[in-house]
PDB file as gemmi writes it, atoms N, CA and C in Angstrom:
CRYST1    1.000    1.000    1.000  90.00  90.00  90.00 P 1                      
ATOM      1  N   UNK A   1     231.939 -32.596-144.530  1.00  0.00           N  
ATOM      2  CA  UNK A   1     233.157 -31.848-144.488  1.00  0.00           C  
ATOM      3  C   UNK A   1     232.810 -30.361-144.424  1.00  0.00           C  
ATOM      4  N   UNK A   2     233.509 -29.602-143.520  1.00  0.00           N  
ATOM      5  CA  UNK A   2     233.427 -28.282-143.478  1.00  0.00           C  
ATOM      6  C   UNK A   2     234.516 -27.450-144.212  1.00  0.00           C  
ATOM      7  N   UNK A   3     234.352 -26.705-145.244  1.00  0.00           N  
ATOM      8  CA  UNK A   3     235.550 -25.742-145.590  1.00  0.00           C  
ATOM      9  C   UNK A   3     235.005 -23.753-144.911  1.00  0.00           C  
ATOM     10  N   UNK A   4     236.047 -23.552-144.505  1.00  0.00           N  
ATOM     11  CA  UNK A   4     235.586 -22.168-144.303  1.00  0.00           C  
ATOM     12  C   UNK A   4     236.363 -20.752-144.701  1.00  0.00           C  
ATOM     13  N   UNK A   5     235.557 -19.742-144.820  1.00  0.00           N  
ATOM     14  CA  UNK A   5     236.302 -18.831-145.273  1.00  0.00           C  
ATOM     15  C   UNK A   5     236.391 -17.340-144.415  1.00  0.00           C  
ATOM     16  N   UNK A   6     237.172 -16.965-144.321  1.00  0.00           N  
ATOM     17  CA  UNK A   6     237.038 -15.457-143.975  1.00  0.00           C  
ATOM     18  C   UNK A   6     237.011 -14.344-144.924  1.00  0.00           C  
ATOM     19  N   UNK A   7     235.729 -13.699-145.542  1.00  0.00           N  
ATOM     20  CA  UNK A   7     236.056 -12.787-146.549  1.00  0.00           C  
ATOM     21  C   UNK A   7     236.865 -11.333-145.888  1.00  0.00           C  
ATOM     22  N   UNK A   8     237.438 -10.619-145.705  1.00  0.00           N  
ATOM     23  CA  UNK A   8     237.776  -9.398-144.796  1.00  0.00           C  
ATOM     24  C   UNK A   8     237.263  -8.341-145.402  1.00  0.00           C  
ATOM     25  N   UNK A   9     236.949  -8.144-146.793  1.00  0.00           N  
ATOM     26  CA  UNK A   9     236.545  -6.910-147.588  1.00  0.00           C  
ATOM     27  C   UNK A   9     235.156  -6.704-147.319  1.00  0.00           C  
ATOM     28  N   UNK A  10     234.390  -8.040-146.989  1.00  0.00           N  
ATOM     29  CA  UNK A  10     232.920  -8.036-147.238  1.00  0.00           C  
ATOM     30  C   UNK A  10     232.826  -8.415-144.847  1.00  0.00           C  
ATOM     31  N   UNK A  11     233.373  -8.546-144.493  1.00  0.00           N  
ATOM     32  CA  UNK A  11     233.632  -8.849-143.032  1.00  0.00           C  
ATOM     33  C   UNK A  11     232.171  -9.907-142.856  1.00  0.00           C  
ATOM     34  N   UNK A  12     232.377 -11.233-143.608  1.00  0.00           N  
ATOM     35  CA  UNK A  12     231.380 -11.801-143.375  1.00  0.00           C  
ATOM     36  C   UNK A  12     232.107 -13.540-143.558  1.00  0.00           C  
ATOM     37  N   UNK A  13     231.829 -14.518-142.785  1.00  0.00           N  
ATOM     38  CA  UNK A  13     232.589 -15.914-143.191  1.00  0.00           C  
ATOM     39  C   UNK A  13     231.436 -17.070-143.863  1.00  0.00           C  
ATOM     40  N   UNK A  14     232.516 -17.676-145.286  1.00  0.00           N  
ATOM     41  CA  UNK A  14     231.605 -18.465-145.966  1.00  0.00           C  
ATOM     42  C   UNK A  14     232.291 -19.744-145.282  1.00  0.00           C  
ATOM     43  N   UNK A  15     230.819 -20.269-145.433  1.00  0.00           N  
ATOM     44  CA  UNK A  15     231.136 -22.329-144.861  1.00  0.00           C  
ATOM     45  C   UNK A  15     230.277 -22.796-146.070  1.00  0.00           C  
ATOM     46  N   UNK A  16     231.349 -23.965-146.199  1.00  0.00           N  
ATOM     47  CA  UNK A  16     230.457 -24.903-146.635  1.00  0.00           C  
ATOM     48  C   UNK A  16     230.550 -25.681-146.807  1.00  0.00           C  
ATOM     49  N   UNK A  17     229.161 -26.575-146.641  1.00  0.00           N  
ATOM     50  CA  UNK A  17     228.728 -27.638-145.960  1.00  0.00           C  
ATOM     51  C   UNK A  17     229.074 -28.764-147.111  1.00  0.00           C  
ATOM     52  N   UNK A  18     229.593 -30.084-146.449  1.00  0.00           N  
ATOM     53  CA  UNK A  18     230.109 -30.892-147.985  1.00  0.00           C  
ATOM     54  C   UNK A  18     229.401 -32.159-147.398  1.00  0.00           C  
ATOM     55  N   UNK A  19     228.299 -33.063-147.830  1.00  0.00           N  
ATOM     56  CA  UNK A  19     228.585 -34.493-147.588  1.00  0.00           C  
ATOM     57  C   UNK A  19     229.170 -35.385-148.853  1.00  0.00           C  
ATOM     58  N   UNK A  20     229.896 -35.898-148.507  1.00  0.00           N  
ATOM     59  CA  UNK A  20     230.519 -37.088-149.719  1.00  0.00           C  
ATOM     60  C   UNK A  20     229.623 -38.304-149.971  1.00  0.00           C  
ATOM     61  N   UNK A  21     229.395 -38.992-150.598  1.00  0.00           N  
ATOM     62  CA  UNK A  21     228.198 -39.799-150.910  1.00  0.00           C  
ATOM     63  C   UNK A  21     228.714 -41.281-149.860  1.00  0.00           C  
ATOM     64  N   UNK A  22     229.901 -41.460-150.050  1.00  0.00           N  
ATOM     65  CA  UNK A  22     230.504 -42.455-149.101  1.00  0.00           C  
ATOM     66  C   UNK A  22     230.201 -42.259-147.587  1.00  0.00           C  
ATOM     67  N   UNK A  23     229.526 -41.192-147.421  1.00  0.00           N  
ATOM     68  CA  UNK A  23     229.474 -40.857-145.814  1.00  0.00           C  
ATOM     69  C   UNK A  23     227.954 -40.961-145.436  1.00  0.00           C  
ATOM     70  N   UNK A  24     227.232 -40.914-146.505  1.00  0.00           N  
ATOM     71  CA  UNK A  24     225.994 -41.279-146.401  1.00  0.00           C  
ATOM     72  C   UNK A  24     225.190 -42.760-145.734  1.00  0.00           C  
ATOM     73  N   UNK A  25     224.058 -42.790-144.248  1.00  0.00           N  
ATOM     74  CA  UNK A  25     224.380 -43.958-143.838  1.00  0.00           C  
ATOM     75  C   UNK A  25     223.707 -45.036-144.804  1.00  0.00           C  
ATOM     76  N   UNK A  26     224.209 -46.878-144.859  1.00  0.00           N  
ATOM     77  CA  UNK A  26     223.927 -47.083-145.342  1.00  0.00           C  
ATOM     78  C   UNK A  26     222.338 -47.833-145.591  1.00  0.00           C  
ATOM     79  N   UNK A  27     221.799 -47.783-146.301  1.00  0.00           N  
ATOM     80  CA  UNK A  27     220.238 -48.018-146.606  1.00  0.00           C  
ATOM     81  C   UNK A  27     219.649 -46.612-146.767  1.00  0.00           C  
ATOM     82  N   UNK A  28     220.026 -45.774-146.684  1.00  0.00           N  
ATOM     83  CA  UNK A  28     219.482 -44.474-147.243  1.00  0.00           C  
ATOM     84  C   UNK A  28     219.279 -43.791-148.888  1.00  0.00           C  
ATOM     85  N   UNK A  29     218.565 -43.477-149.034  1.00  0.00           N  
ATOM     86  CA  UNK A  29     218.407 -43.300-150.258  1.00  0.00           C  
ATOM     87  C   UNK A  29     219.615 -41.806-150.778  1.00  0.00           C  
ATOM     88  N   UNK A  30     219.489 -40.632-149.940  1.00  0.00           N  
ATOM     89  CA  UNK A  30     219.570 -39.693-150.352  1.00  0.00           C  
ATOM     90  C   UNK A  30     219.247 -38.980-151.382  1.00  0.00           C  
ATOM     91  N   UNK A  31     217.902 -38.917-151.857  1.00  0.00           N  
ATOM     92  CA  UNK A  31     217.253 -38.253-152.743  1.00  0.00           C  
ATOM     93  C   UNK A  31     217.635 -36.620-152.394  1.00  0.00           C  
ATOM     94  N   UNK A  32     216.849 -36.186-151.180  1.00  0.00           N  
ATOM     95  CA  UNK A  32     217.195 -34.487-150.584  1.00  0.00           C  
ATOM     96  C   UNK A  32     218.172 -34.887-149.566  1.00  0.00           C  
ATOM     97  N   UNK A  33     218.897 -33.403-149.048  1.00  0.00           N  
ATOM     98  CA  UNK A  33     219.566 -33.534-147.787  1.00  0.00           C  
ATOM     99  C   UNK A  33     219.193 -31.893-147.636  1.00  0.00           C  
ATOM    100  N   UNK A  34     218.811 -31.278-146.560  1.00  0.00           N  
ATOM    101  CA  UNK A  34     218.471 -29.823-145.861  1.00  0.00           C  
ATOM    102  C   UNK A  34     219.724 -30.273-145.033  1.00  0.00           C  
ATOM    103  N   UNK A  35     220.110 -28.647-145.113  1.00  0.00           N  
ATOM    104  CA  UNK A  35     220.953 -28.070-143.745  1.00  0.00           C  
ATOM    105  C   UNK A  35     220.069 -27.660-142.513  1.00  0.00           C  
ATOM    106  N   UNK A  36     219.982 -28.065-141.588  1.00  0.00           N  
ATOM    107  CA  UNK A  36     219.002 -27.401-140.511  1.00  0.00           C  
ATOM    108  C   UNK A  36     219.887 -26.933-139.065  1.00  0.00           C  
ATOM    109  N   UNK A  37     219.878 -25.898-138.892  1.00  0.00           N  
ATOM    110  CA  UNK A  37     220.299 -25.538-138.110  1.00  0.00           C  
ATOM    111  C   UNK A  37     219.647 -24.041-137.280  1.00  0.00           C  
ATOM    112  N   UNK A  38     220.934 -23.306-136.526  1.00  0.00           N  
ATOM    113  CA  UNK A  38     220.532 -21.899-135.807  1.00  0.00           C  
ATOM    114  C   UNK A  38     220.299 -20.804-137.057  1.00  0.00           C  
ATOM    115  N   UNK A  39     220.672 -21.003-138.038  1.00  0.00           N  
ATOM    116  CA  UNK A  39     220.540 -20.051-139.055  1.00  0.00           C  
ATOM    117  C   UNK A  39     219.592 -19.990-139.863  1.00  0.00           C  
ATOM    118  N   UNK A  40     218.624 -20.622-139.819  1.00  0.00           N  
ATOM    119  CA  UNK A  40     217.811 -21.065-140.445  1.00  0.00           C  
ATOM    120  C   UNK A  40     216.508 -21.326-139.766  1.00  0.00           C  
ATOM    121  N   UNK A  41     216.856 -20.667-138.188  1.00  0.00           N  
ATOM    122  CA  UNK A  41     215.562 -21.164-137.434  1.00  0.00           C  
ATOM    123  C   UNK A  41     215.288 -22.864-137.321  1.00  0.00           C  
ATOM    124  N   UNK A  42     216.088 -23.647-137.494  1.00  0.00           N  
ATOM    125  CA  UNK A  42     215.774 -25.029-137.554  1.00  0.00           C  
ATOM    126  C   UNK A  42     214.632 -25.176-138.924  1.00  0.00           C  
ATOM    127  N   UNK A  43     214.523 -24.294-139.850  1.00  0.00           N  
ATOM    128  CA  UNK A  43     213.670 -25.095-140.882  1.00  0.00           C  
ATOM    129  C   UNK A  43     213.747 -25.792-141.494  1.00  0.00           C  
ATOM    130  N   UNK A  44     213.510 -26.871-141.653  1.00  0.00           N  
ATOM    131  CA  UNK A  44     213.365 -28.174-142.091  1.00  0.00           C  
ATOM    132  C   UNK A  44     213.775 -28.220-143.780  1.00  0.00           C  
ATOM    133  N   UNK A  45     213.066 -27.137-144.259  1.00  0.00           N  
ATOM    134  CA  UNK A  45     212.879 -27.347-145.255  1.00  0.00           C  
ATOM    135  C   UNK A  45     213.341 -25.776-146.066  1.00  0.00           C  
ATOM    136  N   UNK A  46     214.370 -24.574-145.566  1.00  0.00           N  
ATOM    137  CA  UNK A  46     214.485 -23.646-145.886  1.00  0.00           C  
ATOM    138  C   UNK A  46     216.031 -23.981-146.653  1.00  0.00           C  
ATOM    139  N   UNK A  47     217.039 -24.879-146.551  1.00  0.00           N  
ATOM    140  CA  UNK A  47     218.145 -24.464-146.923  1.00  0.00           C  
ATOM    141  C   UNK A  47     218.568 -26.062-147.620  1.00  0.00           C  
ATOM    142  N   UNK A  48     218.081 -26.182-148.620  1.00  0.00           N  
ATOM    143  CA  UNK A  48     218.195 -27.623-149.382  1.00  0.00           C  
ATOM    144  C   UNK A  48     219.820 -27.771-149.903  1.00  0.00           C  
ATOM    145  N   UNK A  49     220.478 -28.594-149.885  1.00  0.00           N  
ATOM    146  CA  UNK A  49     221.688 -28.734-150.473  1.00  0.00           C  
ATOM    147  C   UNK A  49     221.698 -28.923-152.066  1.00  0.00           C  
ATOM    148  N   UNK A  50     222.382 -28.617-152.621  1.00  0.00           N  
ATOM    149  CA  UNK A  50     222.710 -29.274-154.354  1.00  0.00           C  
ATOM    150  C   UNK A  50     223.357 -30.775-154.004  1.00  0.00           C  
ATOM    151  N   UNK A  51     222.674 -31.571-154.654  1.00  0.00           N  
ATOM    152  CA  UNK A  51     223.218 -32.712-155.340  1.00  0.00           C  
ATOM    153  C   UNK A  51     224.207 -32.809-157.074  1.00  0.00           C  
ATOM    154  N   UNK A  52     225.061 -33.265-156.457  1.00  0.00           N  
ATOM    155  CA  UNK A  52     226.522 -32.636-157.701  1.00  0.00           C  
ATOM    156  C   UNK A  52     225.969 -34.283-158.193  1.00  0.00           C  
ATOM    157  N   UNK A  53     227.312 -34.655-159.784  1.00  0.00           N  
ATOM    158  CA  UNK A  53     226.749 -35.631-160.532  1.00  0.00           C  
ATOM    159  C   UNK A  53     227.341 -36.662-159.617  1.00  0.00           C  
ATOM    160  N   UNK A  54     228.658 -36.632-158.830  1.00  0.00           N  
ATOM    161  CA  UNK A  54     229.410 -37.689-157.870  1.00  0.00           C  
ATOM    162  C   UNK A  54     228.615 -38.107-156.842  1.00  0.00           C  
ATOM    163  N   UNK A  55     227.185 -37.385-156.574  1.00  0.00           N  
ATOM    164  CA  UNK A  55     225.895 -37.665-155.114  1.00  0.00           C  
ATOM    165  C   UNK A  55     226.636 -37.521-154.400  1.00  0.00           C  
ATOM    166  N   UNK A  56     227.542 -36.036-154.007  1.00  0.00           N  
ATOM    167  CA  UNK A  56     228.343 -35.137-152.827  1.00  0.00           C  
ATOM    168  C   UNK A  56     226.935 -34.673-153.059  1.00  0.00           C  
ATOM    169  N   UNK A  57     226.476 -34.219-151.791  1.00  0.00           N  
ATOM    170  CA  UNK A  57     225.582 -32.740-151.216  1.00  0.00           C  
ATOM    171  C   UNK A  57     226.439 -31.879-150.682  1.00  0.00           C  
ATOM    172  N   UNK A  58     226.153 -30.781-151.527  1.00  0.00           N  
ATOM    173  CA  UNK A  58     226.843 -29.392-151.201  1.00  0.00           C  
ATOM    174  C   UNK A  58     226.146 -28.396-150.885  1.00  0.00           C  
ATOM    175  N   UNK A  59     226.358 -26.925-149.926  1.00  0.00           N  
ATOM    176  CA  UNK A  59     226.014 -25.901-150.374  1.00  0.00           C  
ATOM    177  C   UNK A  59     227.184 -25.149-149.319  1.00  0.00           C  
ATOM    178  N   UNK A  60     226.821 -23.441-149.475  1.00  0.00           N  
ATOM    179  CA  UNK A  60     227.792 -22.724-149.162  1.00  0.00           C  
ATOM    180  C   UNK A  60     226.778 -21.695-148.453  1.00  0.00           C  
ATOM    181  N   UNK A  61     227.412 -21.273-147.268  1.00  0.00           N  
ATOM    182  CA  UNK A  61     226.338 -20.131-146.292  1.00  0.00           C  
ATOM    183  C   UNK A  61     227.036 -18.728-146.065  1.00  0.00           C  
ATOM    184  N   UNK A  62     226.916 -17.750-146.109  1.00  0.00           N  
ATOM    185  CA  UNK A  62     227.758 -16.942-145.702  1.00  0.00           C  
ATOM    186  C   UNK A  62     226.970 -16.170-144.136  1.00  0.00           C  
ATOM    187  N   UNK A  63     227.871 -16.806-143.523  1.00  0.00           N  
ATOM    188  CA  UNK A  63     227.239 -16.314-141.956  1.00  0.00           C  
ATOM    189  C   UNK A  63     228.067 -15.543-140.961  1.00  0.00           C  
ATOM    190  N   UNK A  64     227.923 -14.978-139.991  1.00  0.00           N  
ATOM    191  CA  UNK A  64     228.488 -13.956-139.356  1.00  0.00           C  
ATOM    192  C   UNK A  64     229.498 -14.358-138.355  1.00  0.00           C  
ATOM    193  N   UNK A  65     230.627 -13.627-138.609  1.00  0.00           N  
ATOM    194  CA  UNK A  65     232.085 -14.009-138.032  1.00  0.00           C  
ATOM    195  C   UNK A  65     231.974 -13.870-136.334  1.00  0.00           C  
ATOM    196  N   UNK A  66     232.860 -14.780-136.572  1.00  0.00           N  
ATOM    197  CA  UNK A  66     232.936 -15.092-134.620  1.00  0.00           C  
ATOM    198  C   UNK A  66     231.954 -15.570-134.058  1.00  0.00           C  
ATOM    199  N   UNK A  67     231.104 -16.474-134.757  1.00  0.00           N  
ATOM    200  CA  UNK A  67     230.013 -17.308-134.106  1.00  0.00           C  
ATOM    201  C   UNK A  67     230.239 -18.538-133.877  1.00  0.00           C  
ATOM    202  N   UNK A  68     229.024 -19.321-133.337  1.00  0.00           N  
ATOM    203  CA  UNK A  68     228.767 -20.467-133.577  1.00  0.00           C  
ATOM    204  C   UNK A  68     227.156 -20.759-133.489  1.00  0.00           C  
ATOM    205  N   UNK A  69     227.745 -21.716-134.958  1.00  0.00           N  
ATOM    206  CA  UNK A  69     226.490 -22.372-134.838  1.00  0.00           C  
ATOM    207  C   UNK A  69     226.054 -23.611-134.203  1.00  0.00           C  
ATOM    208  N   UNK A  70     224.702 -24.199-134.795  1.00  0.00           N  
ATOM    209  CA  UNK A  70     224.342 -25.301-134.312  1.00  0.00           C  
ATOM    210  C   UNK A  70     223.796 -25.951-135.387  1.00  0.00           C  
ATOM    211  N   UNK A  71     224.076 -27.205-135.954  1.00  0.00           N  
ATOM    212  CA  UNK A  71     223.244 -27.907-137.215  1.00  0.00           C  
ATOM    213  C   UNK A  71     223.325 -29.409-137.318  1.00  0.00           C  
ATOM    214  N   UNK A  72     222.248 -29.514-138.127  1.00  0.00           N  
ATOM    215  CA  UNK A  72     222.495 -31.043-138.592  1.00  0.00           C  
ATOM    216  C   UNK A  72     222.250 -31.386-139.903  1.00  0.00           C  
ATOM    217  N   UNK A  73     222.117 -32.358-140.558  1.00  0.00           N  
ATOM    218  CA  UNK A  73     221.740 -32.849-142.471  1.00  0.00           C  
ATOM    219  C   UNK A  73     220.324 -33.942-141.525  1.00  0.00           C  
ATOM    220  N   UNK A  74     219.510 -33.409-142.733  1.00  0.00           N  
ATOM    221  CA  UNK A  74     218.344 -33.706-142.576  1.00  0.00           C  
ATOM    222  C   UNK A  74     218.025 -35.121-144.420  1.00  0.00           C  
ATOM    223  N   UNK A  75     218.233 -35.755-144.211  1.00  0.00           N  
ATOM    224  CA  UNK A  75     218.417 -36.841-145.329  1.00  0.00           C  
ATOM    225  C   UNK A  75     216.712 -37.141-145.600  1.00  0.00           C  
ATOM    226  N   UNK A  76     216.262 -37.061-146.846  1.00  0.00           N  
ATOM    227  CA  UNK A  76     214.460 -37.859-147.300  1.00  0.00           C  
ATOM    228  C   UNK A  76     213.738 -37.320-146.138  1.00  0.00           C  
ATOM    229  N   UNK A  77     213.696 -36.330-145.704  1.00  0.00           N  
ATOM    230  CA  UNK A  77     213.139 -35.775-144.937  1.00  0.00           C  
ATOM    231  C   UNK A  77     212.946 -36.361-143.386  1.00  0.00           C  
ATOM    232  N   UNK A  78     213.541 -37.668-143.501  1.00  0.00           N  
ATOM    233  CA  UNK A  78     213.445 -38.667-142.403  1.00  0.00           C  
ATOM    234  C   UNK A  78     214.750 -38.860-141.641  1.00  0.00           C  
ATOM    235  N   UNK A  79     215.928 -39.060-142.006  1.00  0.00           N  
ATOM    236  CA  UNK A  79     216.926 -39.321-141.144  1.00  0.00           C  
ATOM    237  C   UNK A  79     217.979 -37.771-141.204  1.00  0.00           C  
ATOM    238  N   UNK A  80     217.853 -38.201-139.428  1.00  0.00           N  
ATOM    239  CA  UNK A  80     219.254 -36.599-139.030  1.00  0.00           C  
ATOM    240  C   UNK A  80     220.484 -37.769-138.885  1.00  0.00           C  
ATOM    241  N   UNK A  81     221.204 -37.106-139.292  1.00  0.00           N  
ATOM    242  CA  UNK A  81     222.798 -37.679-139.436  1.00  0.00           C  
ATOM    243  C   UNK A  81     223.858 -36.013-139.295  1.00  0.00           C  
ATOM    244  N   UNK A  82     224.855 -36.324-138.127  1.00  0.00           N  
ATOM    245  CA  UNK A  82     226.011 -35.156-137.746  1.00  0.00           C  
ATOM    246  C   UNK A  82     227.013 -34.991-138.909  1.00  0.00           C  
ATOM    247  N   UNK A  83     227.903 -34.016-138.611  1.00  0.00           N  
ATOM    248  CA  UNK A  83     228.807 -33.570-139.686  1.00  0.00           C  
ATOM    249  C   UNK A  83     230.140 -34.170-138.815  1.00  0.00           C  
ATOM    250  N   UNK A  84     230.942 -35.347-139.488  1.00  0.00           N  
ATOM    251  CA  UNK A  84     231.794 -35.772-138.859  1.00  0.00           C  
ATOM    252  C   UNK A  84     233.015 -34.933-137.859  1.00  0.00           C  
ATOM    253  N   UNK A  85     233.078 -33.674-138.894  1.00  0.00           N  
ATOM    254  CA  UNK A  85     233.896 -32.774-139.126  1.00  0.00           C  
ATOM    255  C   UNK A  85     233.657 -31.647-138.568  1.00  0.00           C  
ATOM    256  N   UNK A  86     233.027 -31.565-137.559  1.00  0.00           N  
ATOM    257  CA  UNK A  86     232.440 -30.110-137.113  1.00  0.00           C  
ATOM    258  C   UNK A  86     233.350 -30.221-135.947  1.00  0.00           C  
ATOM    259  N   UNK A  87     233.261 -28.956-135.755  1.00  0.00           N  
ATOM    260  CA  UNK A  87     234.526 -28.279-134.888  1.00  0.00           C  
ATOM    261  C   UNK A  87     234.061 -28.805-133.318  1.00  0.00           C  
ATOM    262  N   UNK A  88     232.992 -28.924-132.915  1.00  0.00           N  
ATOM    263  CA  UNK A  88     232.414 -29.891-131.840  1.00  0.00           C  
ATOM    264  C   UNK A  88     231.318 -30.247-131.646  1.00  0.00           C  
ATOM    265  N   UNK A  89     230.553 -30.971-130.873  1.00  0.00           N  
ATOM    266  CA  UNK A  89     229.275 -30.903-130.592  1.00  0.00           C  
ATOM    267  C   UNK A  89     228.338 -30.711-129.559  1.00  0.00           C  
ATOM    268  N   UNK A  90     227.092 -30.651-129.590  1.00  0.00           N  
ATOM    269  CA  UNK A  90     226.867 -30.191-127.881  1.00  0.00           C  
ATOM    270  C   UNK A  90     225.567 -30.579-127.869  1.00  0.00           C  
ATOM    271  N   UNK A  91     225.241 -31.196-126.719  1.00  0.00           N  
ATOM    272  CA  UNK A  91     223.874 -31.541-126.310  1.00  0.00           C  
ATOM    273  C   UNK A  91     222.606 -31.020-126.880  1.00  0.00           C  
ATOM    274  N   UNK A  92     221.655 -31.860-127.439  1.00  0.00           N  
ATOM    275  CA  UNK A  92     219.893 -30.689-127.474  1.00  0.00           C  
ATOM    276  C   UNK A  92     219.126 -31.473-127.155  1.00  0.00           C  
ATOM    277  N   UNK A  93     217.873 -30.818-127.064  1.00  0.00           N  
ATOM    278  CA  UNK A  93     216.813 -30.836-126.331  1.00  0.00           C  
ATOM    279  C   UNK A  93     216.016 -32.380-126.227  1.00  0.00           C  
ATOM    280  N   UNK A  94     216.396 -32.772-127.727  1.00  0.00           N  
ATOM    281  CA  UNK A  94     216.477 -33.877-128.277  1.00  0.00           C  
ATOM    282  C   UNK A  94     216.426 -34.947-128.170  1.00  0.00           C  
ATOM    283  N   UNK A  95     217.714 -35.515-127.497  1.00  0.00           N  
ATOM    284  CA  UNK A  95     218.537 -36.447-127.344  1.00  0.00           C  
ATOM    285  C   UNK A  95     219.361 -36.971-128.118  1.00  0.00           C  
ATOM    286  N   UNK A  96     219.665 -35.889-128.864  1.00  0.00           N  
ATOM    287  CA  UNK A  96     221.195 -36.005-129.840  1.00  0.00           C  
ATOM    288  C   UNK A  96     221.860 -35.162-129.794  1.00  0.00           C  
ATOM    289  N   UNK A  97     222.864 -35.403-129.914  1.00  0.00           N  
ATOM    290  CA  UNK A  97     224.061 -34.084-130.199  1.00  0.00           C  
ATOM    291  C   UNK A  97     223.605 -33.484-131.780  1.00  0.00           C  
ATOM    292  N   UNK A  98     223.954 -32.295-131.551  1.00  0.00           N  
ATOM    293  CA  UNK A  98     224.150 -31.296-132.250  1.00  0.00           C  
ATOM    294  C   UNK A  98     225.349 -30.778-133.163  1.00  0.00           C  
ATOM    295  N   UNK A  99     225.411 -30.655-134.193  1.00  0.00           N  
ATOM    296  CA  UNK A  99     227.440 -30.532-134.439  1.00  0.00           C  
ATOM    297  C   UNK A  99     227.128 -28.937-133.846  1.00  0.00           C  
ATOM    298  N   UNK A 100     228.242 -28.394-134.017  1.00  0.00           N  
ATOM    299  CA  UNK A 100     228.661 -27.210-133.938  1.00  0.00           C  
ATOM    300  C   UNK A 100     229.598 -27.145-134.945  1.00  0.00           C  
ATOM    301  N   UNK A 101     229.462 -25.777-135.868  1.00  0.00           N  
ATOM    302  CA  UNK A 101     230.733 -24.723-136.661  1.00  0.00           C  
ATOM    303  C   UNK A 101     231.024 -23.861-135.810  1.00  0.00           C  
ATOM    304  N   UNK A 102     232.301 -22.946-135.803  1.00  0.00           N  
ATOM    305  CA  UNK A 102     232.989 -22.183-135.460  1.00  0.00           C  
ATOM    306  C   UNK A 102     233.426 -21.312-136.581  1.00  0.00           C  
ATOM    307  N   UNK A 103     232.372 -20.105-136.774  1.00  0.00           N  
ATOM    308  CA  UNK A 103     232.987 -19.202-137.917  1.00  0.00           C  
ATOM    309  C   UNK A 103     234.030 -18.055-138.024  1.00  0.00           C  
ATOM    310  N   UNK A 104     234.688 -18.612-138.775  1.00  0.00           N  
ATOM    311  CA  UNK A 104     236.381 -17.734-138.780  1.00  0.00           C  
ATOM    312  C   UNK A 104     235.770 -16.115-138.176  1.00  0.00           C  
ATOM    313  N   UNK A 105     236.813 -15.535-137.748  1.00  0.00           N  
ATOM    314  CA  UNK A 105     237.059 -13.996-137.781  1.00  0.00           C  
ATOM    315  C   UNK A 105     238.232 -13.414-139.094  1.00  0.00           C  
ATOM    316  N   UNK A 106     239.316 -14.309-138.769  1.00  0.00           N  
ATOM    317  CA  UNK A 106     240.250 -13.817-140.330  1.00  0.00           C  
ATOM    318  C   UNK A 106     241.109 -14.959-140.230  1.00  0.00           C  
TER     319      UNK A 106                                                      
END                                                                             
């Protein structure tokens, strides 16, 4: 799940990134989940989510208005799984889609 924000005082938009534990595929453990995406350079291993006590993975980014990004959840370091909820998706290099966010302006 994506929630997003437009701060206007600070001219910068917060997202953030929600998986619900029910959305998780099944046979997966979900021990870690990384955000990997354009913001992050695709690092694998730079933007780890919190695990809450319900096993939602959360975190919150504050990234620059009127963009878009590109990302995915990186699960046990082994399975990529999309964000159901992303504003669209688009081809990579890959052979998977990519989600895409769309970060507010106001």
């Amino acid at each position: 799940m994506l929630k997003k924000q437009y701060l206007k005082s600070r001219k910068i938009s917060k997202i953030t990134f929600e998986i619900p534990k029910d959305e998780l595929p099944e046979g997966v453990d979900g021990r870690t989940v990384h955000l990997v995406g354009d913001f992050n350079d695709w690092d694998q291993a730079a933007t780890p989510m919190k695990k809450l006590k319900d096993g939602t993975f959360k975190i919150t980014l504050e990234l620059t208005p009127g963009c878009e990004f590109h990302f995915r959840y990186l699960l046990d370091g082994e399975f990529w799984i999309n964000e159901w909820h992303a504003d669209r998706y688009a081809s990579s290099p890959f052979g998977a889609d990519n989600c895409v966010v769309v970060t507010p302006t106001e």
